[in-house]
Each structure stands twice: as C-alpha cells, then as structure tokens.
C-alpha positions in Angstrom: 129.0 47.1 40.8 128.2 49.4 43.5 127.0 53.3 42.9 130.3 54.2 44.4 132.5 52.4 41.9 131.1 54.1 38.9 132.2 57.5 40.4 135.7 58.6 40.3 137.5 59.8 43.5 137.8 63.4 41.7 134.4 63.5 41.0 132.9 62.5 44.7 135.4 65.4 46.2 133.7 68.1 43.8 130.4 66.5 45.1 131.7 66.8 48.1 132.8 70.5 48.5 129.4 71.5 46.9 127.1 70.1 49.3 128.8 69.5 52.4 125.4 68.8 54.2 125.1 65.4 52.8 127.9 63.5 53.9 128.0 62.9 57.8 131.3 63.9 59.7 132.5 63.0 63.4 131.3 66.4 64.3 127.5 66.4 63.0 127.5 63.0 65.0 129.2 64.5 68.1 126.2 67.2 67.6 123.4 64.9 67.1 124.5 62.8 70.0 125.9 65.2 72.7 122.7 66.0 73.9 120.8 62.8 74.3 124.1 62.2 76.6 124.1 65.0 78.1 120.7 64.6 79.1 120.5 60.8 80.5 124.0 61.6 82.5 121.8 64.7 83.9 118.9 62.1 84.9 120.9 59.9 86.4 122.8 62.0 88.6 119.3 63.5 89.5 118.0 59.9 90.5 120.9 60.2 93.4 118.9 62.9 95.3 116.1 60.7 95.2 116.6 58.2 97.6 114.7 55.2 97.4 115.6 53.6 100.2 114.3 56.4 102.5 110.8 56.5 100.6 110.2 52.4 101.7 111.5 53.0 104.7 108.7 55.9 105.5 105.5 53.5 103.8 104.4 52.9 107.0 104.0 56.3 107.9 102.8 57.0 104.7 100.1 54.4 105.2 99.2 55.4 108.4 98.6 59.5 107.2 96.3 57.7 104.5 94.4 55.7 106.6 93.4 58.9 109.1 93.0 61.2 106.3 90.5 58.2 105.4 88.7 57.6 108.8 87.6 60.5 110.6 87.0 60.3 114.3 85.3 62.9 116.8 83.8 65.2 114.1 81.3 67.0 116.8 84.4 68.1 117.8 85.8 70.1 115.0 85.4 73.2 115.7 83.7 74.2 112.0 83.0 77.8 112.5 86.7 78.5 113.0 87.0 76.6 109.6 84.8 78.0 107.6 85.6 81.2 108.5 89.1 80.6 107.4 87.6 79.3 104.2 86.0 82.8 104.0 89.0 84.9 104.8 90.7 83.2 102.3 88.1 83.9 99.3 88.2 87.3 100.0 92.2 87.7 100.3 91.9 86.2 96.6 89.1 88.0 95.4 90.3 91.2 96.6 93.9 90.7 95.6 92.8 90.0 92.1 90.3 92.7 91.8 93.2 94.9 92.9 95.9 93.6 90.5 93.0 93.6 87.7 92.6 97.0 88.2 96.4 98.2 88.6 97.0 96.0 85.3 94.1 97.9 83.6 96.3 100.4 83.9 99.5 99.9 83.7 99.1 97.1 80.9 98.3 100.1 78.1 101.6 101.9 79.8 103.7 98.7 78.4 101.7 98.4 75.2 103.5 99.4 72.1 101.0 100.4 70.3 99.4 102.5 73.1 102.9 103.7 74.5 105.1 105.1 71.7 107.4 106.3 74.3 110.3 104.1 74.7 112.2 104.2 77.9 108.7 104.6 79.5 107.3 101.2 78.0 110.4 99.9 78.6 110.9 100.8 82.4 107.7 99.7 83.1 108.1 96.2 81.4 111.0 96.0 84.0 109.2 96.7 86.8 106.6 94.0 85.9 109.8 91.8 85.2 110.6 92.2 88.7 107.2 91.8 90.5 106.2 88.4 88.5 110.0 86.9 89.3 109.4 86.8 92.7 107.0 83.9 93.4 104.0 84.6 95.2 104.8 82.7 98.5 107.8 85.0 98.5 105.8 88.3 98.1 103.9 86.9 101.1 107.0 86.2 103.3 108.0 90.1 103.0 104.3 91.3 103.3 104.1 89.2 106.7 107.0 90.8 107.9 106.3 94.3 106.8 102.4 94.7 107.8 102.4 91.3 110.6 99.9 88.5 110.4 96.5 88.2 108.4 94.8 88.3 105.5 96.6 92.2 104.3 99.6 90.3 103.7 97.7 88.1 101.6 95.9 90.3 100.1 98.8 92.5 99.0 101.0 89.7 97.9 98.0 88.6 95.4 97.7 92.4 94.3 102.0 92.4 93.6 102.0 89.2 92.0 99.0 89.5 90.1 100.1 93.4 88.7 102.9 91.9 87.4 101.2 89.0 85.3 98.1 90.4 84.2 99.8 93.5 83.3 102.0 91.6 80.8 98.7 89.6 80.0 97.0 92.7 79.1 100.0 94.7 77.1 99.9 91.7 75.1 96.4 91.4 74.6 96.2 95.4 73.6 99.1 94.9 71.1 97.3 92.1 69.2 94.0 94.2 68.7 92.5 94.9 65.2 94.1 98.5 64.3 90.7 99.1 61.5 88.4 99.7 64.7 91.0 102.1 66.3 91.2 104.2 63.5 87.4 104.5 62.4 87.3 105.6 66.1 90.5 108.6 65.8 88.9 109.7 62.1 85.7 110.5 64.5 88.1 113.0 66.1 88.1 111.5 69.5 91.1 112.1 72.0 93.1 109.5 73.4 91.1 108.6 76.1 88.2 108.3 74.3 90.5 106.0 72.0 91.0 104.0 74.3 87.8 103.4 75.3 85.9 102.5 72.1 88.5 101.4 70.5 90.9 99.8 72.4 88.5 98.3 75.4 86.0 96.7 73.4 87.8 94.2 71.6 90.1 93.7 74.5 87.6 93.5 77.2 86.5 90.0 77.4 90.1 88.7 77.0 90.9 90.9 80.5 87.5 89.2 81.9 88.2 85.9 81.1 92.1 85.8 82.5 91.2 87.7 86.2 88.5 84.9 86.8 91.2 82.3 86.0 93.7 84.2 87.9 90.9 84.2 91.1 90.6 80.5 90.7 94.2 80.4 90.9 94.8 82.7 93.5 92.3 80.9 95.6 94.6 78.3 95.3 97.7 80.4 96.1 95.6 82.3 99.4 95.4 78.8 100.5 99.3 78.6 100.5 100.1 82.0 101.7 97.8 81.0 105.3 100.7 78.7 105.9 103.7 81.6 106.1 101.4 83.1 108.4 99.0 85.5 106.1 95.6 84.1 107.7 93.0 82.1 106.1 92.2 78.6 105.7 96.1 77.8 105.0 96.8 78.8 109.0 94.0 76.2 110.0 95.4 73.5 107.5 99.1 74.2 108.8 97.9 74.0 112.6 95.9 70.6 112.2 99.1 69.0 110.5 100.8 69.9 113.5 98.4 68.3 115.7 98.4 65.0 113.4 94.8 65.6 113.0 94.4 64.8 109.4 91.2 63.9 109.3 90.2 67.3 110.0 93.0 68.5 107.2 91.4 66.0 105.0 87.6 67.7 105.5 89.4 71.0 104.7 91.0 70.3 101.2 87.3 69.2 100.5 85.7 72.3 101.5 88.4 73.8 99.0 88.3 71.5 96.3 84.5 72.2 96.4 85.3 75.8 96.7 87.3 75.7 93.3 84.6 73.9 91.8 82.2 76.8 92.2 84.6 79.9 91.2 85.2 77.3 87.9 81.4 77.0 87.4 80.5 80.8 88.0 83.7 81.7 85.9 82.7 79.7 82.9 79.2 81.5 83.3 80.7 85.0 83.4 82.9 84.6 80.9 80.1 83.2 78.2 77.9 86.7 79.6 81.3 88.9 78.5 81.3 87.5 75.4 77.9 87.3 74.7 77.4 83.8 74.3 74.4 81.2 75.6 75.5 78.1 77.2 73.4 75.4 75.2 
C-alpha cells in the first residue's frame, strides 16, 4: 500500500493549500524550463551569423597570413626607428592619459563619495556625468578627439584622460566609501578641517588602492593607445594599421612583439610599485 493510499483526498487538499511550494504545477515547470529554451533557441539562431562555410573557404588565406607572420623576409629593410618611435609615442599617450584621469579622478572621485559628499543632487550629478564618460567606449572617445583636435597622439591622449575620469573616478568613490570611519574620526576629534580630513584620514587608507588600479589601468591603456593609433590618433597602432595594408605581416608580427614585451615590463615594474605603496618586500 502506497503512502498516497493511506491519506484521504480531504486530507492531501488541506496539505495542499498549506504548502503550495511542494507540489509541482504546469506553471513552476513552464518557469523552470522557459529559460533553458529560451536560451538554446537564442544560440542557435546566433550560430546562423556565423557562417561556416565562409571560414573553410578563407583557410587558405588564413594559412598563408600565418605562414608570413612566421617567416620574415628583408628585415634590414624595416625601417625600425619609425617603429620604435611609434612604440614610444604610444607609451607616453598612455602614461599621460592615465596620469591625467588619475589625477581628475583624485578629485572628482571624493565629489561622488557618500561619505565625503553629503550633498545630494551634487553626488548625484556627478555620478551621471561619470555614467556618461565610461559608456562611451574608448575607441569612441578617440573617434571624436581625432576629429575635434586632427591626427596624433593629443587625441589619444585625451581619449585615455575621458575614459579613464570616468572609471577611476567610480573606482575611487567606491574605494573612499568602504574606508574604516574609526581613523576618520580620531582625525576630526583633533580638530582638523575638511581638508586636512581628507588628507590623514581619508588618503591613507585609500592610497594604495588608487596606486594599485592607475598602474593596471596604464597596462591597460597601453593596450587601448595601441588601438586608438588605428582611428588615426598616432602611435604604434598607425604603423601596425599601415603594414596590414601593405600585407607586410611579418613586420606587423615583430611589432605585436615589441608590445607584448612592452606589457611585460609595465606588469613587472607595476607589481614592484605596488608592493613599495604598500610597504611590502618581494621575497
């Protein structure tokens, strides 16, 4: 005799209208279900933009880029001042860019800081305005600087500085409004005004946390400057962009190097400066 046999039809309905939850209907299953099917009929109508057919047709092209990215020919001919100095240009649009967005967001990130900012419509209106500058992607930013100021590394440069505002700015509000209130108000109970505050109570504890995310944001932006040289704002990404053009990928191959070994460094000399700002040893 089954569980189910030994309780009346009465007593499984009051069972029933008390806990609801543990008897499956259509409509939990239509809500358990719905979005797995939702999701595989998304995935397969996104597998028809991908066309298959088109990416075997193009393997031989594609084994012919990798084979002269592989084999480099001519390479007395290659012209490396003009690269490096691109590789140059383009460190300095990122390092400049960030320094300048580091410092804006210094700024401005205590503005949107609730704990810093009682104020609301201020903190508010400027939380828009670094809504608006980080929604635009960077690439963007350097479309409208390329057409406001012309060609080069400004446009670069001031397309880091927007983008960079934006993010860090939010980075840094955040940072602020997660410090440890105890050192703020030893600091105020000394009598000290709001700027002073701010700077030995507020800076110190969030100091190495504004350090640490600029030197990830150059490593990034580093990155980024490389992009922005291909809509025209100077740098390495101009050389890159010219050499495709020419099918000389050998040449673009030797230049993603340079970068990649570029990176490399700004990651070593980051990890260094960050353990100094904290005041660690690297054992």
């Amino acid at each position: 005799m089954t569980a189910a046999a030994l309780v009346s039809a009465d007593q499984l309905s009051a069972v029933r209208a008390s806990h609801p939850d543990i008897f499956g209907t259509p409509w939990k299953a239509v809500k358990k279900w719905a979005p797995w099917v939702i999701a595989l009929v998304y995935l397969v109508w996104s597998l028809w933009f991908f066309e298959i057919g088109r990416f075997l047709n193009a393997s031989d092209r594609v084994w012919d880029l990798l084979y002269n990215v592989v084999v480099w020919r001519d390479m007395d001919t290659w012209q490396y001042g003009t690269i490096y100095i691109g590789i140059a240009q383009t460190l300095a649009m990122a390092f400049l860019g960030t320094l300048l967005g580091s410092m804006g967001a210094l700024f401005v990130g205590f503005l949107a800081a609730r704990n810093v900012m009682p104020v609301w419509i201020v903190r508010q209106g400027v939380r828009r305005v670094l809504d608006v500058l980080r929604g635009v992607d960077q690439l963007v930013w350097g479309l409208v600087f390329v057409r406001a100021v012309g060609l080069g590394p400004l446009a670069g440069v001031l397309a880091i500085f927007v983008s960079d505002l934006g993010t860090l700015s939010k980075l840094y509000s955040e940072a602020i409004e997660n410090i440890d209130r105890k050192q703020v108000e030893g600091v105020t109970a000394t009598g000290a005004g709001k700027l002073g505050v701010i700077r030995y109570g507020y800076i110190p504890q969030v100091l190495p946390v504004f350090i640490s995310q600029s030197l990830y944001f150059l490593e990034s932006n580093t990155r980024s400057a490389t992009i922005l040289g291909i809509v025209g704002a100077g740098g390495i990404g101009m050389i890159i962009i010219e050499r495709f053009r020419a099918s000389l990928y050998d040449q673009v191959a030797f230049v993603v190097l340079n970068v990649l070994v570029l990176i490399f460094a700004i990651d070593w000399l980051s990890k260094r400066v960050r353990l100094w700002a904290i005041g660690e040893n690297e054992h």
